[in-house]
MARBA-3410 file (N, C-alpha, C, O; in Angstrom, 1 decimal):
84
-128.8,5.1,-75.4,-127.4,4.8,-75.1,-127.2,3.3,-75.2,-127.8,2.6,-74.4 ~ -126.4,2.9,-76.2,-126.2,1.3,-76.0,-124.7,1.3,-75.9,-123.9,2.1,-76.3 ~ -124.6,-0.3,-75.0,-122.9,-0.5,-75.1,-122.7,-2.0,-75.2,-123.7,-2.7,-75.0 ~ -121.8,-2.4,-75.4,-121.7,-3.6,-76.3,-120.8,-4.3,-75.2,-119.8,-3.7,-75.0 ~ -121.0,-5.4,-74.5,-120.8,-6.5,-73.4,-120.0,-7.3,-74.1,-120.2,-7.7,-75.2
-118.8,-7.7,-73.3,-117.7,-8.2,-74.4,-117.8,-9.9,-73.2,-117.2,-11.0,-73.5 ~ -118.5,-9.8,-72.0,-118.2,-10.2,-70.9,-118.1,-12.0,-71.5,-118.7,-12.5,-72.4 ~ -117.2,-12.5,-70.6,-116.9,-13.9,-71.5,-116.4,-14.7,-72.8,-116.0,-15.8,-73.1 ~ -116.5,-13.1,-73.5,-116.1,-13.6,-75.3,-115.0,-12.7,-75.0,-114.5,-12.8,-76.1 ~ -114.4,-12.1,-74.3,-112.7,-11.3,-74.5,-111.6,-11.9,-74.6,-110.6,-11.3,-75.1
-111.7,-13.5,-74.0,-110.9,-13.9,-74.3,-110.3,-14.6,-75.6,-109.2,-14.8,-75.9 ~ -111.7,-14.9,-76.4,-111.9,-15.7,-77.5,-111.6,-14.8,-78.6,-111.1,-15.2,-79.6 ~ -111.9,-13.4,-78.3,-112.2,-12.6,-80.1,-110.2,-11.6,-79.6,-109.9,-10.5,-80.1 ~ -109.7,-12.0,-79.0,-108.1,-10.8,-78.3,-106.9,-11.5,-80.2,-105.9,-10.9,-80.6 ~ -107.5,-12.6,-80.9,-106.5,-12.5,-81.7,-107.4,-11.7,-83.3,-106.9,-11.7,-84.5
-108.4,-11.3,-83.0,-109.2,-10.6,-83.9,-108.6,-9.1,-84.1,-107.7,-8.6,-83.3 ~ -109.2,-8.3,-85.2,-108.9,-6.8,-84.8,-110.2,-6.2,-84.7,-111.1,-7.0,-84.9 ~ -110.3,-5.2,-84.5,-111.5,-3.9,-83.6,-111.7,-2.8,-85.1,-110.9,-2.3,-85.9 ~ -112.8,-2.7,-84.9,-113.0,-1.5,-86.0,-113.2,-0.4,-85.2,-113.2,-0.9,-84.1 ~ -113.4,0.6,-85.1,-114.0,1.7,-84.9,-114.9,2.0,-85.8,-114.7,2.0,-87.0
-116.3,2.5,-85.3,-118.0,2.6,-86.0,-117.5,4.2,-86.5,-117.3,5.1,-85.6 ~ -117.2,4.5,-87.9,-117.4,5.5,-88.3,-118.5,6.2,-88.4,-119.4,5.5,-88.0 ~ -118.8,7.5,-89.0,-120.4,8.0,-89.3,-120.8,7.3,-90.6,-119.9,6.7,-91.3 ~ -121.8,7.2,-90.9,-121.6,6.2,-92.0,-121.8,4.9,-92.5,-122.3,4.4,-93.5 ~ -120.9,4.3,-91.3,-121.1,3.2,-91.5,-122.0,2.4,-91.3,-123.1,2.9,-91.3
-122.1,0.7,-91.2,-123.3,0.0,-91.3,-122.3,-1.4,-91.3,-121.0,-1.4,-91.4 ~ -123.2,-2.4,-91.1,-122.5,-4.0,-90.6,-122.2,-4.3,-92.5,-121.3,-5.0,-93.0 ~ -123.0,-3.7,-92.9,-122.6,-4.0,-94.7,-121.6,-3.4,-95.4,-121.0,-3.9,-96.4 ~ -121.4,-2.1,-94.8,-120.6,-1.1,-95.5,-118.8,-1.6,-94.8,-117.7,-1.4,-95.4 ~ -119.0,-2.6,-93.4,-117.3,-2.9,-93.2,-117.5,-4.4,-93.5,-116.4,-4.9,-93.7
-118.4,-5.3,-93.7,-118.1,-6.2,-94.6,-117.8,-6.3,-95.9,-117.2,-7.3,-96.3 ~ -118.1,-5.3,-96.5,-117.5,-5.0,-98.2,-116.0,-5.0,-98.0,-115.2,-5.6,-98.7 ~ -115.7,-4.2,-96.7,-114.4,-3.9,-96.5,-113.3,-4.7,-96.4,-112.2,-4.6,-97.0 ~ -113.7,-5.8,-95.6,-113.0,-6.8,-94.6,-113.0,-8.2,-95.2,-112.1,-9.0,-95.2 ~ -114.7,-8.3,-96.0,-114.7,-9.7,-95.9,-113.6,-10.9,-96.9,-113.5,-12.1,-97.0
-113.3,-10.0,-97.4,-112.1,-10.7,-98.4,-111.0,-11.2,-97.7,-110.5,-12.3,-98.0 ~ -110.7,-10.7,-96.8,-109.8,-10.7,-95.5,-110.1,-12.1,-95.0,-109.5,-13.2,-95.2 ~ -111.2,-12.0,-94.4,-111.7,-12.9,-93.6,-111.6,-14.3,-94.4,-111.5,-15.4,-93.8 ~ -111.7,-14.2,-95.7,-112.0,-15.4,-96.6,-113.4,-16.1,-96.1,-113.2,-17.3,-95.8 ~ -115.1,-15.3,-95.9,-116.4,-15.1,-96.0,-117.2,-14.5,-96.8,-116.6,-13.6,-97.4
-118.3,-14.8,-97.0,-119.1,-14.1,-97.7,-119.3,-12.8,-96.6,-119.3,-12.9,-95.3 ~ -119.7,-11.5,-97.6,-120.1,-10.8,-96.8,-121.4,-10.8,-95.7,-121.5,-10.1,-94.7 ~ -122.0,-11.7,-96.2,-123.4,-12.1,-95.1,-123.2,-12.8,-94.1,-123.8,-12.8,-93.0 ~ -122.2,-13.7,-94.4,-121.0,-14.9,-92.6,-120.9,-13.7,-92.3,-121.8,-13.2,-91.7 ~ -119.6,-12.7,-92.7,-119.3,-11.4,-92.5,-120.0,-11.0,-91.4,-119.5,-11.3,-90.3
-121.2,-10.2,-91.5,-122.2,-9.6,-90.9,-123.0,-10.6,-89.4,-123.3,-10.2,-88.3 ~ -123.0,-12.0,-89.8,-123.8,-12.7,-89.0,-122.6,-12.8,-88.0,-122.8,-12.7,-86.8 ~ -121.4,-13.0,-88.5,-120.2,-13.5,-87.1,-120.0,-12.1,-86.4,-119.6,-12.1,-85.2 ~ -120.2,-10.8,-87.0,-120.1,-9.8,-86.7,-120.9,-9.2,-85.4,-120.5,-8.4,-84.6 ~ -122.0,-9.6,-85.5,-123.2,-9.2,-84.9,-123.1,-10.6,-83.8,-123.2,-10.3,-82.7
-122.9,-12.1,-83.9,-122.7,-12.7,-82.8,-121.8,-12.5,-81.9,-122.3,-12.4,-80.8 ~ -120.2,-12.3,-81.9,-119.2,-12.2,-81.9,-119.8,-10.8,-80.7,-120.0,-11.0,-79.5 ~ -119.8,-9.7,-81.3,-120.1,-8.6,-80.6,-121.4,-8.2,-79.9,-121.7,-7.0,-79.6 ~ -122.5,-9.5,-79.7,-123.8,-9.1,-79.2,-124.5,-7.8,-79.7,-124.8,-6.9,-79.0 ~ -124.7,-7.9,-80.8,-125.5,-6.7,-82.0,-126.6,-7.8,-81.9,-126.6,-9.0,-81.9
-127.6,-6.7,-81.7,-129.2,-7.7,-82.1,-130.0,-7.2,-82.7,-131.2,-7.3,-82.8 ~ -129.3,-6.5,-83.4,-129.7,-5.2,-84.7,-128.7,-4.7,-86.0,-127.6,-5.0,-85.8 ~ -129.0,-4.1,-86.9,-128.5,-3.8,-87.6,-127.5,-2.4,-87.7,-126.6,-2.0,-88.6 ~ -128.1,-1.9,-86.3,-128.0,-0.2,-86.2,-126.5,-0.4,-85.0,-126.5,-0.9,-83.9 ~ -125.3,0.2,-85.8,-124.1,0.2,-85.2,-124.1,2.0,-84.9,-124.9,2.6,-85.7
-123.6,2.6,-84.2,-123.3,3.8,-84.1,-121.4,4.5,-83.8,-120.4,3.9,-83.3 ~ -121.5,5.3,-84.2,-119.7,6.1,-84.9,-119.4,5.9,-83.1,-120.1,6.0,-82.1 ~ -118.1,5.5,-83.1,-117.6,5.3,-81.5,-117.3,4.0,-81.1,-116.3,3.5,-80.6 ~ -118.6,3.3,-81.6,-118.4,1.7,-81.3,-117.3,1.3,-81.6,-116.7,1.9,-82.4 ~ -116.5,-0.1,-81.0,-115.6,-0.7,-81.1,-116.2,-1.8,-81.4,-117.1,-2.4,-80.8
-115.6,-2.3,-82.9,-116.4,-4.4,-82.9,-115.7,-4.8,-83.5,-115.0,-4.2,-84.3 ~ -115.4,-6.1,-83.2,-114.6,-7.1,-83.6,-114.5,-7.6,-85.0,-115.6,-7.9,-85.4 ~ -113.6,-7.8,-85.9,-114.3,-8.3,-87.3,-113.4,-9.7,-87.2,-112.4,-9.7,-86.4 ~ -113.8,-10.8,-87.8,-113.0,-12.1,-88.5,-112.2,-12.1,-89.3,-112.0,-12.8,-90.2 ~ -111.4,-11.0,-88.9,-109.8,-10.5,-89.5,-108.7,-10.9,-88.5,-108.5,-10.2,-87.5
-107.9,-12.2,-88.6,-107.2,-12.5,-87.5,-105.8,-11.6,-87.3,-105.2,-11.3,-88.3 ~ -105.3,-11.0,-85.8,-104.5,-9.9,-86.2,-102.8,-10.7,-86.7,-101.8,-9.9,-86.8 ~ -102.8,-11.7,-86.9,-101.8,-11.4,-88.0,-101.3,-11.2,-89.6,-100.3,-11.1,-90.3 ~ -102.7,-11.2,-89.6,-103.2,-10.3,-90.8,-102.8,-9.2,-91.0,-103.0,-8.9,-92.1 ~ -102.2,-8.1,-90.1,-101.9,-7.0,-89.6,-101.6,-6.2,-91.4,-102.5,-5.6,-92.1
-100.3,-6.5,-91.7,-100.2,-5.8,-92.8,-101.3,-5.1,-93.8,-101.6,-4.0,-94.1 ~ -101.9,-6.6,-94.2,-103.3,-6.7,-95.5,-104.1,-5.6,-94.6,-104.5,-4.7,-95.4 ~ -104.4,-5.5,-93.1,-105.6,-5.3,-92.5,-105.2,-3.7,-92.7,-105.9,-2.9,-93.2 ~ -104.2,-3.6,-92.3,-104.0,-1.7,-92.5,-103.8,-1.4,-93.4,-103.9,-0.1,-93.6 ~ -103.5,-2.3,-94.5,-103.6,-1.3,-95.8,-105.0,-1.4,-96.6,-105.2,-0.6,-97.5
-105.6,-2.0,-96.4,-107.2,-1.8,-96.7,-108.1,-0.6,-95.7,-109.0,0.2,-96.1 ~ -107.4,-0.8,-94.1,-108.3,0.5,-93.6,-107.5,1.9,-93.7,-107.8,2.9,-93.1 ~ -106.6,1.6,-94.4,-106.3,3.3,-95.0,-106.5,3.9,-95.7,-106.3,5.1,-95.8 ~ -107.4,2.9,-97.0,-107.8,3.2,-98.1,-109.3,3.7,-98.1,-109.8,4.0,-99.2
END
């Protein structure tokens, strides 16, 4: 069972948006997604991903909530990429 400690960083990542960990997924598979967004490479992508949300691994599981470097007023761009 792992759970992801936001303790300290909540206040810093609240203008970011939240993914939800599909089945499937992978820190690579929502960087392809997002990182155009972010204006990063997908590998910043991944590394801000995994600092940002205290990941000390590669292995995300479906349920998780993580932060991406998509700022939310990005809103529009950001939902129409995750409906696709």
């Amino acid at each position: 069972t792992g759970a992801i400690s936001y303790t300290g960083t909540n206040e810093s990542l609240e203008k970011f948006h939240q993914v939800e960990i599909e089945e499937g997924d992978s820190l690579w598979s929502i960087a392809e997604q997002f990182h155009e967004n972010a204006n990063i490479t997908k590998q910043d992508f991944v590394i801000w991903v995994q600092d940002k949300n205290k990941i000390h691994s590669s292995v995300i599981k479906p349920g998780e909530l993580v932060y991406v470097p998509v700022e939310k007023e990005q809103k529009y761009q950001f939902e129409q990429i995750a409906s696709e």
